[in-house]
MIDOSE-1310 file (N, C-alpha, C; in nm, 2 decimals, decimal comma, always signed):
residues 277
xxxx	-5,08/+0,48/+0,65/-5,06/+0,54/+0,79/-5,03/+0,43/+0,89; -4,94/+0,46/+0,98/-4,94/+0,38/+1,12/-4,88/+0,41/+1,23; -4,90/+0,36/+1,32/-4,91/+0,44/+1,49/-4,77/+0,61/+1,47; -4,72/+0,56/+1,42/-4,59/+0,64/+1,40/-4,67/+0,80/+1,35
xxxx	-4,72/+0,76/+1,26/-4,77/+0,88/+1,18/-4,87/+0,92/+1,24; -4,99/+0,85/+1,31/-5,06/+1,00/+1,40/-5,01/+0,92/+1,54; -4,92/+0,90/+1,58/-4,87/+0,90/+1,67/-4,98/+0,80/+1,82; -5,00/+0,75/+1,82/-5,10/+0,68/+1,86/-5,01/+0,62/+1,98
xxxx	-5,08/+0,62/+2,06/-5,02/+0,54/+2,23/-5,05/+0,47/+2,27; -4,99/+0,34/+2,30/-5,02/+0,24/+2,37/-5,15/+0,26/+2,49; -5,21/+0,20/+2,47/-5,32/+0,21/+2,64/-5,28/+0,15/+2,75; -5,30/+0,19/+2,92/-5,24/+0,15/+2,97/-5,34/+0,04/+3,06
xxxx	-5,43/+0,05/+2,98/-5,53/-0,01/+3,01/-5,60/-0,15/+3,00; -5,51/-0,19/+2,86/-5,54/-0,32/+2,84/-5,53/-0,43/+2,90; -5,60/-0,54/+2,91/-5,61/-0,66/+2,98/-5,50/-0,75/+2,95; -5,41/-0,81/+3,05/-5,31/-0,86/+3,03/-5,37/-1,01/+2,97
xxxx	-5,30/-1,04/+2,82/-5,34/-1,16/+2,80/-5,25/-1,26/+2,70; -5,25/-1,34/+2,61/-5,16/-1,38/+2,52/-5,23/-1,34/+2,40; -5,10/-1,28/+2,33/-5,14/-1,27/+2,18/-5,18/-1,41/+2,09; -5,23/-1,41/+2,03/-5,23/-1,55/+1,93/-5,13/-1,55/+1,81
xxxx	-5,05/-1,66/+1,83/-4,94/-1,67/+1,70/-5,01/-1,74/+1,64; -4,90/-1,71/+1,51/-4,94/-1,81/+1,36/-4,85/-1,86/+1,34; -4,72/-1,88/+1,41/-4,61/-1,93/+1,33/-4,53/-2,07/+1,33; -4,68/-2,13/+1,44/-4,65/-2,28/+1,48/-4,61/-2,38/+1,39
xxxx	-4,56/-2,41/+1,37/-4,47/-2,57/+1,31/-4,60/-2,61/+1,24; -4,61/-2,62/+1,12/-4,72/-2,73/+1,05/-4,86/-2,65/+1,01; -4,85/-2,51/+1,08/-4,98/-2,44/+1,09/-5,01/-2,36/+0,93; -4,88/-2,36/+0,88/-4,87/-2,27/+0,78/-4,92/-2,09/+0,74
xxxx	-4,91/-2,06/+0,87/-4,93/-1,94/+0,92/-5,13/-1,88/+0,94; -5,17/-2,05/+0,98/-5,31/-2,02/+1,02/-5,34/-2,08/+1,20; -5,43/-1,99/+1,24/-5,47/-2,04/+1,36/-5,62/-2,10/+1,35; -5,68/-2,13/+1,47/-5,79/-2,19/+1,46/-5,93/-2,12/+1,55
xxxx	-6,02/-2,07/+1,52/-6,12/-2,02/+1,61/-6,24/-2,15/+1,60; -6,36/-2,05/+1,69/-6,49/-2,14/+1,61/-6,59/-2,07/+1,65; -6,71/-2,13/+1,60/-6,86/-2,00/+1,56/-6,90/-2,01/+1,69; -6,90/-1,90/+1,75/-6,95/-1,89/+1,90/-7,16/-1,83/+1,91
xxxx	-7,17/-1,76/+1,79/-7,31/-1,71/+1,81/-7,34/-1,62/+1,63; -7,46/-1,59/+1,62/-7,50/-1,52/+1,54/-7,61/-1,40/+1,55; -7,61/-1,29/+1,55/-7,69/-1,19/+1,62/-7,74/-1,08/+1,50; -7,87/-1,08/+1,46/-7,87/-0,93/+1,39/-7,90/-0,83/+1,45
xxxx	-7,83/-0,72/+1,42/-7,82/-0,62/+1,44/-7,89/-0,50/+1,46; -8,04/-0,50/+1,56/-8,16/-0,43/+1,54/-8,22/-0,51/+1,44; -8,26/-0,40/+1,30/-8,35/-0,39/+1,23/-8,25/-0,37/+1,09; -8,15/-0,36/+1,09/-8,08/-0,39/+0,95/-8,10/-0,47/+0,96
xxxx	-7,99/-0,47/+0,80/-8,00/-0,61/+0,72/-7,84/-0,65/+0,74; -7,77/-0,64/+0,88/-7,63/-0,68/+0,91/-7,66/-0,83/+1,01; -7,56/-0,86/+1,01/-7,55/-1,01/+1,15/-7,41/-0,98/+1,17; -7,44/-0,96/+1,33/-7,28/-1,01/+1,40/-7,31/-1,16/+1,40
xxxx	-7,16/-1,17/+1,38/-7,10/-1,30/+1,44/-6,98/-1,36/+1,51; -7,03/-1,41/+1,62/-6,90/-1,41/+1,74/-6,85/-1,57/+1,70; -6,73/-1,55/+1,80/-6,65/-1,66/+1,76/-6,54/-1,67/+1,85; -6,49/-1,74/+1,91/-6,43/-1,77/+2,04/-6,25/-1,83/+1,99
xxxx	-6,20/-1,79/+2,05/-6,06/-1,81/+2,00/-6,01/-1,91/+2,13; -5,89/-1,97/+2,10/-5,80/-2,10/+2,14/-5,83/-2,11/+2,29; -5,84/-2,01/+2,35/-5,85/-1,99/+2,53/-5,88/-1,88/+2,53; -5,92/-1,86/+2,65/-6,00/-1,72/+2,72/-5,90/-1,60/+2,74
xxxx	-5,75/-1,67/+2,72/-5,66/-1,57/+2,73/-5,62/-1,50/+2,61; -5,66/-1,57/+2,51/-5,60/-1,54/+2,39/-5,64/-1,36/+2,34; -5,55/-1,36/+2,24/-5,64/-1,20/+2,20/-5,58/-1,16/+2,03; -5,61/-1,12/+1,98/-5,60/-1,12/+1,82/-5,47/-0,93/+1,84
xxxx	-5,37/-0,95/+1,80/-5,29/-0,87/+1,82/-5,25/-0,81/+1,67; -5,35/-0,73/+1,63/-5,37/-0,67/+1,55/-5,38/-0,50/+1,53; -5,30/-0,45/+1,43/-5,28/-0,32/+1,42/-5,38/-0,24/+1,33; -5,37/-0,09/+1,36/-5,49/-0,04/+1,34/-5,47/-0,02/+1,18
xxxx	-5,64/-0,09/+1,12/-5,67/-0,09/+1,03/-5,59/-0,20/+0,96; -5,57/-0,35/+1,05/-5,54/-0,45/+0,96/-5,65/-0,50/+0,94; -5,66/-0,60/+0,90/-5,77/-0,70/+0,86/-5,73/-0,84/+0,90; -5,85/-0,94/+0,93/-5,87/-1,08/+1,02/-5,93/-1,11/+0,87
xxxx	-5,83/-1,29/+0,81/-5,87/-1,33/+0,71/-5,90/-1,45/+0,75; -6,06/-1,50/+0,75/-6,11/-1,65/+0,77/-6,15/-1,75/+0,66; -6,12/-1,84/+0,69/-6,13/-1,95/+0,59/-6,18/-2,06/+0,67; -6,30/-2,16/+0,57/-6,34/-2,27/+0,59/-6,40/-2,34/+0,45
xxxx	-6,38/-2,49/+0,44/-6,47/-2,52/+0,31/-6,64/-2,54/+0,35; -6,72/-2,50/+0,24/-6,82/-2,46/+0,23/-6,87/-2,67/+0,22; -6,99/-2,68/+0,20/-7,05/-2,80/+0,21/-7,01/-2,92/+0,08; -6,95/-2,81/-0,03/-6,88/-2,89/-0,16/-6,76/-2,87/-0,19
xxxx	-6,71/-2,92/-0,02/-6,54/-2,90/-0,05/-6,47/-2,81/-0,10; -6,53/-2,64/-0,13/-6,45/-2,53/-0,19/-6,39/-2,49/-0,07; -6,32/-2,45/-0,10/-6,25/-2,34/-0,05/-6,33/-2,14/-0,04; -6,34/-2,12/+0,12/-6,44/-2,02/+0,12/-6,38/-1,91/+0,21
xxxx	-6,31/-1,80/+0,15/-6,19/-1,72/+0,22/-6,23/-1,57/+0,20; -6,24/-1,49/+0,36/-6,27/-1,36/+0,30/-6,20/-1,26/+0,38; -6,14/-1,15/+0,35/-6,12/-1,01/+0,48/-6,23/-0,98/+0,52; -6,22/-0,93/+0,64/-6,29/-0,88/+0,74/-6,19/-0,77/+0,83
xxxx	-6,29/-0,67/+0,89/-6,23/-0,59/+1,00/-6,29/-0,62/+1,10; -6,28/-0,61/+1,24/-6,26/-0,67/+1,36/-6,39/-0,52/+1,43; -6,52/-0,62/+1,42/-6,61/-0,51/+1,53/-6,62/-0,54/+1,68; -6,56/-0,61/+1,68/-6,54/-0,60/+1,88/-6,43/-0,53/+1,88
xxxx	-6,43/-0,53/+2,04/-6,32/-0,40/+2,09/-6,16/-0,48/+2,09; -6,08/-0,42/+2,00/-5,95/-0,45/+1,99/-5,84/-0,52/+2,12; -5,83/-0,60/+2,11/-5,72/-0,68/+2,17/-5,86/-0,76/+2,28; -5,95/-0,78/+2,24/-6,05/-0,85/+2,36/-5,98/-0,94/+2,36
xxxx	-6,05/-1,02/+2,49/-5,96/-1,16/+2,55/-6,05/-1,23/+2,49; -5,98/-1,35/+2,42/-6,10/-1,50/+2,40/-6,18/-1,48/+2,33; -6,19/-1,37/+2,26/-6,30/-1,39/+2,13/-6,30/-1,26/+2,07; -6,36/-1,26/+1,93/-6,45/-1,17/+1,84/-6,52/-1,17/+1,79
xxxx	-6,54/-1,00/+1,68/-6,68/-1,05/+1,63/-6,63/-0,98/+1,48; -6,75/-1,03/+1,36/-6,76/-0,93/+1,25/-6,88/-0,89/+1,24; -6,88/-0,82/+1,12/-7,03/-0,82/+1,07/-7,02/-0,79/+0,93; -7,17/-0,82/+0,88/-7,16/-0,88/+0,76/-7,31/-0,84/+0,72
xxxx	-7,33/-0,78/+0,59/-7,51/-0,80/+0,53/-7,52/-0,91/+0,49; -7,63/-0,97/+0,46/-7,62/-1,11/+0,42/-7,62/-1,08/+0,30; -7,55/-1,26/+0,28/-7,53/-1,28/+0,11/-7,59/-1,23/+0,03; -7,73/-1,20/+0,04/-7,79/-1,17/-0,06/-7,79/-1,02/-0,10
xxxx	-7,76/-0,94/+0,05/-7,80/-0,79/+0,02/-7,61/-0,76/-0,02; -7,51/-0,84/-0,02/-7,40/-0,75/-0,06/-7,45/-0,69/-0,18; -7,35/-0,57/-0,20/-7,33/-0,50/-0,33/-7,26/-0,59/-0,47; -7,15/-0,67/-0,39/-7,07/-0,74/-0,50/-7,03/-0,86/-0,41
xxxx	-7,10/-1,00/-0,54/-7,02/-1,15/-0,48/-6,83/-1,11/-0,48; -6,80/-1,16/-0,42/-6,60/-1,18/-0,40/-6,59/-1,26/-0,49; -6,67/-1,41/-0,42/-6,66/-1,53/-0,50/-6,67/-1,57/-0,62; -6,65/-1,57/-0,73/-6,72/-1,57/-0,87/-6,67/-1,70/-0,94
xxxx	-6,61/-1,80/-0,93/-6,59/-1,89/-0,97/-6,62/-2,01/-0,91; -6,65/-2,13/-0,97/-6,72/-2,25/-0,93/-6,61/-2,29/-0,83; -6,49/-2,28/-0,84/-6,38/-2,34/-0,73/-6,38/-2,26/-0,64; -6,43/-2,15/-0,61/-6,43/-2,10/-0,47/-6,56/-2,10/-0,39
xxxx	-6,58/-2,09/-0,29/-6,72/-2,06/-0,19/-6,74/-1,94/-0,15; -6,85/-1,88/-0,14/-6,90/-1,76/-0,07/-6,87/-1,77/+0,13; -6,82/-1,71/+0,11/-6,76/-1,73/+0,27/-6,89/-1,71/+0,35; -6,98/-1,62/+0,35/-7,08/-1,52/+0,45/-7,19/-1,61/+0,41
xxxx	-7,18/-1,68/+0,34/-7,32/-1,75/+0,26/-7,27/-1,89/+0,36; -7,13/-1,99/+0,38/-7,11/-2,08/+0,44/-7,12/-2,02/+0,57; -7,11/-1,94/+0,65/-7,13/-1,88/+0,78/-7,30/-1,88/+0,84; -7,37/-1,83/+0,74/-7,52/-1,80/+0,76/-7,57/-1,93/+0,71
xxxx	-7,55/-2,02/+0,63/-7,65/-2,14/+0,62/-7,56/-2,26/+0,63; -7,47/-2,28/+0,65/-7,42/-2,41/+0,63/-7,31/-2,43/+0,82; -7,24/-2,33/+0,87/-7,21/-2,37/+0,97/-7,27/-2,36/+1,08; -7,26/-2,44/+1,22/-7,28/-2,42/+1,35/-7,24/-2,41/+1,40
xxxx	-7,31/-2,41/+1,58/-7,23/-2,28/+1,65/-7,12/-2,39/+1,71; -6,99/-2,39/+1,70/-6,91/-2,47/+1,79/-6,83/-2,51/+1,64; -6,84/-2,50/+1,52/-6,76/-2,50/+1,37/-6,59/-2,46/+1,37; -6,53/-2,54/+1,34/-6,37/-2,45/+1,39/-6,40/-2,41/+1,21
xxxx	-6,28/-2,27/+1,22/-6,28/-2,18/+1,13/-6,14/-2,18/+1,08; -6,05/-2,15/+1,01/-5,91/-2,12/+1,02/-5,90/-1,95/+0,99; -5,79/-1,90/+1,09/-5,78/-1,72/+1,08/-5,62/-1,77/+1,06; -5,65/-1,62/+1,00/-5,46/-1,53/+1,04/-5,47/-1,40/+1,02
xxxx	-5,38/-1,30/+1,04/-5,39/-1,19/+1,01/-5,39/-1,12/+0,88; -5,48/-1,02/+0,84/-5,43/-1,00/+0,69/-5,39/-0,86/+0,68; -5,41/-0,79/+0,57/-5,33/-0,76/+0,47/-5,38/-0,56/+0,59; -5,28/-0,51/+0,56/-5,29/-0,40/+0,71/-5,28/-0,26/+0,58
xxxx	-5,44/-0,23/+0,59/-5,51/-0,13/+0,45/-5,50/+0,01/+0,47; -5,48/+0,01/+0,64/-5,46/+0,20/+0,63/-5,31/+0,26/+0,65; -5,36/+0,29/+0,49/-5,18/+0,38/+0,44/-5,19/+0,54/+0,44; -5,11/+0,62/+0,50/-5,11/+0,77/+0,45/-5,00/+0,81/+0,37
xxxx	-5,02/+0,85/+0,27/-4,88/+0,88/+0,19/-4,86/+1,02/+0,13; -4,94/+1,08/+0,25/-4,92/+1,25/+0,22/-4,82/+1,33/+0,33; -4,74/+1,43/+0,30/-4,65/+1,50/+0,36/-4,63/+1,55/+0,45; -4,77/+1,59/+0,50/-4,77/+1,64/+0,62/-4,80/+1,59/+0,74
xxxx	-4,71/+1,59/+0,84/-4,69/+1,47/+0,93/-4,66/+1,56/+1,09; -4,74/+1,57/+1,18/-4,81/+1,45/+1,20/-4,97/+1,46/+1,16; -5,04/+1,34/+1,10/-5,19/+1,38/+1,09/-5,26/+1,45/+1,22; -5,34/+1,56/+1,17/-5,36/+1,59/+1,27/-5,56/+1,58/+1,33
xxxx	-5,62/+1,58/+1,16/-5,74/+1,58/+1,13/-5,80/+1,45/+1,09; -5,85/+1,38/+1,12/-5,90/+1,25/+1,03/-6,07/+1,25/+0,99; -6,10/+1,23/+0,84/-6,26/+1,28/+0,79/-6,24/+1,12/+0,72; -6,36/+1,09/+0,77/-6,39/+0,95/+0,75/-6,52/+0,95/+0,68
xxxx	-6,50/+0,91/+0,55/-6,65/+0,89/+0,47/-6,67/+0,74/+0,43; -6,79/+0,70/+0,52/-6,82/+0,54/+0,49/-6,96/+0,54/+0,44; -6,97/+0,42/+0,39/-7,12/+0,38/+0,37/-7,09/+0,21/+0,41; -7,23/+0,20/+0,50/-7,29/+0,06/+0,53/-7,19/+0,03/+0,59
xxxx	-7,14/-0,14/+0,56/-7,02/-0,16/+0,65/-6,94/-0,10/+0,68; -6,83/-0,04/+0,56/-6,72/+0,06/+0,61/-6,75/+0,12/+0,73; -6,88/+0,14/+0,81/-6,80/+0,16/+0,92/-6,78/+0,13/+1,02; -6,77/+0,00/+1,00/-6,71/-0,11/+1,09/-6,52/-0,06/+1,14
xxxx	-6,50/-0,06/+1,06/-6,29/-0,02/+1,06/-6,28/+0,14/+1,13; -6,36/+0,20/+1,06/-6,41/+0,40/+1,09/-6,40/+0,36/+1,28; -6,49/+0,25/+1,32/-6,52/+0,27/+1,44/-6,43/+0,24/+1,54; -6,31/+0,14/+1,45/-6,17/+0,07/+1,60/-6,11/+0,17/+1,53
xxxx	-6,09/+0,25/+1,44/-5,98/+0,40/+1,43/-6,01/+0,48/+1,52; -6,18/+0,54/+1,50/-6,20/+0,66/+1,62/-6,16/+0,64/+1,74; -6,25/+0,50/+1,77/-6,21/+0,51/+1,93/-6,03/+0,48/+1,99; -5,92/+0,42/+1,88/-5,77/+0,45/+1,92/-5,76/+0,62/+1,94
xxxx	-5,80/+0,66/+1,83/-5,75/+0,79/+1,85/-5,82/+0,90/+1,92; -5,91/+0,90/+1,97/-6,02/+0,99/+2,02/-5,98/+1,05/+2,15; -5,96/+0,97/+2,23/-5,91/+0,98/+2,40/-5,78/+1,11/+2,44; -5,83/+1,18/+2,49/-5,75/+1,28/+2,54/-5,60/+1,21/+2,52
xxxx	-5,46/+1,28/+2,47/-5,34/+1,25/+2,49/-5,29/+1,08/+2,39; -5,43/+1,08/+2,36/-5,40/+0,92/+2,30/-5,33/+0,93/+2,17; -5,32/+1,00/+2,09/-5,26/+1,04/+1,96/-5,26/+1,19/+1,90; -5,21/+1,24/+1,83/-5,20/+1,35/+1,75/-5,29/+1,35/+1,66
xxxx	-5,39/+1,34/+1,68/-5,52/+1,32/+1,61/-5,61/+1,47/+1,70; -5,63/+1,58/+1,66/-5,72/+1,67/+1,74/-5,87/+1,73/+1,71; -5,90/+1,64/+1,60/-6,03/+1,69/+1,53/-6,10/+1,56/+1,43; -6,20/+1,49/+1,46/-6,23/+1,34/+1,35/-6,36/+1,39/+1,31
xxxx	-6,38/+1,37/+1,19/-6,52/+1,42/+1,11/-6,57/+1,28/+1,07; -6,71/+1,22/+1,09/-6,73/+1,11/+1,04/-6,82/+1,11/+1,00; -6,87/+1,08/+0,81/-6,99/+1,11/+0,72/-7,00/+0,94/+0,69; -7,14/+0,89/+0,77/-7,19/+0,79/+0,70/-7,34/+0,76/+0,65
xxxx	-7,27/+0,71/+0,53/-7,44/+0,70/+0,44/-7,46/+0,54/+0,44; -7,64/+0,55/+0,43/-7,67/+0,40/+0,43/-7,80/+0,44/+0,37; -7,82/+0,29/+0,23/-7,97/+0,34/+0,14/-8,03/+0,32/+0,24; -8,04/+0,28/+0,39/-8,19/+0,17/+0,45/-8,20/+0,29/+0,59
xxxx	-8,23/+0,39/+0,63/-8,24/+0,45/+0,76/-8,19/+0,33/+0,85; -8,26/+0,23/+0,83/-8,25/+0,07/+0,94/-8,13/+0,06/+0,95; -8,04/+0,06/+0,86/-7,93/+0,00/+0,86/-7,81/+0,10/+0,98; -7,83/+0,22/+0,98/-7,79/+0,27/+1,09/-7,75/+0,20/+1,26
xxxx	-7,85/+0,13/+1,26/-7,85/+0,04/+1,40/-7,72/-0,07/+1,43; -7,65/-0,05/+1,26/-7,53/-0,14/+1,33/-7,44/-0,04/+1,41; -7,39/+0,03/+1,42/-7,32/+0,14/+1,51/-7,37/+0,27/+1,58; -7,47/+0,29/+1,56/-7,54/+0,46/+1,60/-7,49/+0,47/+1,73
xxxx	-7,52/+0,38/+1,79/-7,52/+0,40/+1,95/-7,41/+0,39/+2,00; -7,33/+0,32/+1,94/-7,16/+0,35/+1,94/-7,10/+0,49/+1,91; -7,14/+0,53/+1,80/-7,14/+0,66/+1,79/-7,23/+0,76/+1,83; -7,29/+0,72/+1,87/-7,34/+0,86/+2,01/-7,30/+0,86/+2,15
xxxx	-7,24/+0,73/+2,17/-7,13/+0,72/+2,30/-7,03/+0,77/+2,25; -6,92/+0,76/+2,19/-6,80/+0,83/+2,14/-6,87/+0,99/+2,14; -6,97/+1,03/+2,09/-6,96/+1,20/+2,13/-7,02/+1,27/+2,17; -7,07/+1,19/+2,31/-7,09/+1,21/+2,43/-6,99/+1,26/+2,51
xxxx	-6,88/+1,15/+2,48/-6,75/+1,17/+2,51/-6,66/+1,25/+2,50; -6,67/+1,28/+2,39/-6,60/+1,38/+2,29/-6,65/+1,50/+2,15; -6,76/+1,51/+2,22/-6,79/+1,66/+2,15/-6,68/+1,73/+2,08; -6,65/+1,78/+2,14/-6,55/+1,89/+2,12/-6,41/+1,82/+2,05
xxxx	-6,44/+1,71/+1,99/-6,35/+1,64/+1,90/-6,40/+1,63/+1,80; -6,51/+1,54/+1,82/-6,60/+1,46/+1,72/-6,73/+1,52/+1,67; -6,74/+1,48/+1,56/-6,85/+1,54/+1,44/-6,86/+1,42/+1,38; -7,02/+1,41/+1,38/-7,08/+1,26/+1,30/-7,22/+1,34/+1,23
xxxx	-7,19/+1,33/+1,08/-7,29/+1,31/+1,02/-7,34/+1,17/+0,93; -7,48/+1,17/+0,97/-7,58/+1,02/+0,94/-7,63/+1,06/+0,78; -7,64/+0,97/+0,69/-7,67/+1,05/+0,55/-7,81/+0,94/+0,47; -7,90/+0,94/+0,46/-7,95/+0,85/+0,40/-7,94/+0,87/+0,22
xxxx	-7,88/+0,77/+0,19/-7,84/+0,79/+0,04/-7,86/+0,71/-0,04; -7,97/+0,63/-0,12/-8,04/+0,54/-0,22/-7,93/+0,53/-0,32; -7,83/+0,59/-0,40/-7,78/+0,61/-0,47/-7,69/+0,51/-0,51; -7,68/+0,41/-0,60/-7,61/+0,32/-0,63/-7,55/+0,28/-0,76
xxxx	-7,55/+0,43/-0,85/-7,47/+0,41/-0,95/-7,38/+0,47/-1,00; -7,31/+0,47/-0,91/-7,20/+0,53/-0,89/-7,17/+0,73/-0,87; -7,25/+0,71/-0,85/-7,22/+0,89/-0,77/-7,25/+0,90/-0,62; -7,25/+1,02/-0,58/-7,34/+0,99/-0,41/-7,36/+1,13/-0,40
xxxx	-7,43/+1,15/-0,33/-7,42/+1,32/-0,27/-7,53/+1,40/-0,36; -7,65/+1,37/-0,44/-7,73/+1,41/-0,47/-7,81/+1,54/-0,41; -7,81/+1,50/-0,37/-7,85/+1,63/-0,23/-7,79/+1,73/-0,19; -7,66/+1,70/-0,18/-7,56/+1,78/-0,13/-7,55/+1,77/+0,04
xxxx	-7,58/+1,66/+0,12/-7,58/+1,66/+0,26/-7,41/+1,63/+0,25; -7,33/+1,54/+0,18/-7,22/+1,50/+0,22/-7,13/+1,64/+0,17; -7,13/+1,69/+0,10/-7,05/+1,79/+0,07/-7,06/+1,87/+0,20; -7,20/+1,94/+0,24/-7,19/+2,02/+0,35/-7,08/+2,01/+0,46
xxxx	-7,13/+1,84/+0,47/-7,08/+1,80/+0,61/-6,91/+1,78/+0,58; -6,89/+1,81/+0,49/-6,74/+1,81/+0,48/-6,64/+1,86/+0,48; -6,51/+1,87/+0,55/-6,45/+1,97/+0,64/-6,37/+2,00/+0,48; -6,35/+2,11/+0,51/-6,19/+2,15/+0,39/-6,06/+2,12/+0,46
xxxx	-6,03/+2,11/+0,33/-5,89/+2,02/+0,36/-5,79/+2,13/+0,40; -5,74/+2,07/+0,52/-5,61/+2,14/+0,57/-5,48/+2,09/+0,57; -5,33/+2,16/+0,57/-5,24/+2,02/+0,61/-5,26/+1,97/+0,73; -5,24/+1,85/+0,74/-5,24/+1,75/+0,78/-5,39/+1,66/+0,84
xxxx	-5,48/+1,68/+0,71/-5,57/+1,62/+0,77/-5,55/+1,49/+0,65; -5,63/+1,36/+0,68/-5,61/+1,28/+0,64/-5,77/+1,22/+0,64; -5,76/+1,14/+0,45/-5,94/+1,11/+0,47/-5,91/+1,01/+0,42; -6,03/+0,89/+0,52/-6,03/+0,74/+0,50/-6,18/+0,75/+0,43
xxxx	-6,18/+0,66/+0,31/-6,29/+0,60/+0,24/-6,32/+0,47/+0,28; -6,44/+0,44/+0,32/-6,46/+0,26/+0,34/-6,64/+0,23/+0,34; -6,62/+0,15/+0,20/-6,74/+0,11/+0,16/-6,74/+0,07/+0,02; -6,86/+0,01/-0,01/-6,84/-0,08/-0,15/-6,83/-0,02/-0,25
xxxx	-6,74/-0,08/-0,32/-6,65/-0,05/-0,44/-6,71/+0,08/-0,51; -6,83/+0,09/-0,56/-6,95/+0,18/-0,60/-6,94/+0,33/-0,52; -6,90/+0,31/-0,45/-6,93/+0,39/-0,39/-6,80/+0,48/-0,30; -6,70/+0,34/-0,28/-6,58/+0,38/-0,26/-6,49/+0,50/-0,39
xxxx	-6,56/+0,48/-0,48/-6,49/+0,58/-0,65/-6,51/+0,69/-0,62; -6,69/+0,73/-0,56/-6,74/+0,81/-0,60/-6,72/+0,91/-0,44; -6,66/+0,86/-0,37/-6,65/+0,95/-0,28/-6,47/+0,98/-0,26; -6,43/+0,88/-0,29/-6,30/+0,93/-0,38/-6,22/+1,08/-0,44
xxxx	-6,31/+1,02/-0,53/-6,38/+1,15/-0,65/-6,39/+1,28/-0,58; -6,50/+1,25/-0,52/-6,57/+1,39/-0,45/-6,47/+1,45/-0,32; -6,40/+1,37/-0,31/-6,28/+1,44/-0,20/-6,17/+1,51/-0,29; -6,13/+1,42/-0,38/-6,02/+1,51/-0,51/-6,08/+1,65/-0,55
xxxx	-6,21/+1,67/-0,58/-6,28/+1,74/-0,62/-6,27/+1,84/-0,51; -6,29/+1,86/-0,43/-6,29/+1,91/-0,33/-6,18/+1,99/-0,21; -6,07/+1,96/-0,29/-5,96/+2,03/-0,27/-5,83/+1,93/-0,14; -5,93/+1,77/-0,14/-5,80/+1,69/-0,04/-5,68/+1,62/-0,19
xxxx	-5,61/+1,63/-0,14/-5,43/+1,57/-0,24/-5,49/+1,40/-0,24; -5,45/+1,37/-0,39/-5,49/+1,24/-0,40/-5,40/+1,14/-0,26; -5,29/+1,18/-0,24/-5,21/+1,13/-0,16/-5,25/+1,13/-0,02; -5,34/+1,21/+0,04/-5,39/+1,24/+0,18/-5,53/+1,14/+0,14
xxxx	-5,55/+1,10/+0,08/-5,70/+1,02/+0,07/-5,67/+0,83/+0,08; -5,68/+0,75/+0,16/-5,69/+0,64/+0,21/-5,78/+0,56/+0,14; -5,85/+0,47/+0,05/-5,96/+0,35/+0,07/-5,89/+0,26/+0,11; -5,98/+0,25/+0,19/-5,98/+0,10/+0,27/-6,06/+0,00/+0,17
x	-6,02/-0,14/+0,16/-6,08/-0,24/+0,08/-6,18/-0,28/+0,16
């Protein structure tokens, strides 16, 4: 999918500022930030982490549903490189943020070889605050490759982080006249009740706003071997597929299959169904 396809409109609202290039002479298509703060998130088991870019004008000029890839070596000279989606608000001036479970509670290491480093693990115990980082833009994950155009529906099933990305989609598309988007369904599961506190309140401000657009079901789901929906809360809460609705998956791998699955299952075209990495 991209702006074209649900038609998505510029804001006229944005803060005038400089994009950040990559394409400087010698840079080899990396820029430079650095660790500005570390924050958890309520009572989960997430941490933002902020991080301040080249000047206060700067702004990360990124498309919806790309991904920000950072890199630094860890304390034994590896090499420690990971995607991320962007939990601050899109095109901010002079900084961002991610978020991240710690090392320990991911679902799956990235890292698995002695020559690389756990990126989230050098972030949380090995760097400080004022650490330059190397970024560039990465790899841009939301594709629609179904027929009916323009999207008009978007049903977003995440668990845990995934809905980090779910949350700079809704809010592009949400806004009266802002896109061809007229109805967003958002089902997210998380094993920990707690873990909800990374976005709840974000998403009860969005539909506040927009009721009459937006639909958010909260799911608590323990379920981690590959199925989901035990219960049957996520099926409920899930719209039938019409033309031109379009459904994004985003969450770990486990779980990314199994909701997959349960959408094919359920009468959406493998081609209208999205995962996000």
């Amino acid at each position: 999918m991209n702006d074209q396809i649900v038609k998505v409109k510029g804001s006229k609202k944005d803060k005038v500022g400089v994009p950040m290039t990559f394409d400087e002479e010698g840079a080899d298509g990396w820029g430079v930030c650095s660790l500005a703060g570390k924050e958890t998130l309520g009572q989960s088991r997430f941490t933002k982490f902020d991080f301040d870019l080249p000047t206060k004008d700067h702004y990360l000029n990124l498309g919806l549903g790309q991904q920000l890839t950072l890199c630094c070596l860890d304390n034994m000279e590896r090499v420690a490189q990971e995607d991320f989606y962007l939990f601050s608000p899109t095109k901010e001036l002079g900084k961002f943020s991610i978020v991240t479970p710690s090392s320990e509670d991911r679902f799956s290491v990235k890292k698995t070889i002695d020559t690389e480093g756990d990126f989230v693990e050098v972030l949380e115990r090995e760097l400080h605050i004022g650490d330059e980082i190397a970024l560039q833009p990465g790899s841009q994950t939301l594709l629609y490759r179904g027929e009916y155009l323009p999207v008009t529906d978007m049903v977003y099933v995440a668990y845990g982080e995934g809905i980090v990305p779910v949350l700079d989609q809704v809010k592009a598309v949400l806004p009266k006249g802002s896109s061809s988007v007229k109805g967003i369904s958002v089902l997210w599961s998380n094993g920990d009740e707690l873990d909800f506190d990374v976005a709840m309140s974000t998403l009860e401000d969005e539909y506040f706003k927009h009721s009459t657009k937006l639909a958010v079901s909260c799911i608590v789901d323990q379920t981690q071997g590959g199925t989901i929906d035990e219960t049957g809360e996520v099926e409920e809460a899930l719209p039938p597929f019409n033309p031109g609705t379009m459904a994004v998956v985003a969450g770990p791998e486990f779980f990314s299959k199994a909701a997959r699955s349960l959408l094919i299952e359920k009468g959406y075209p493998e081609e209208c169904v999205c995962v996000l990495p």
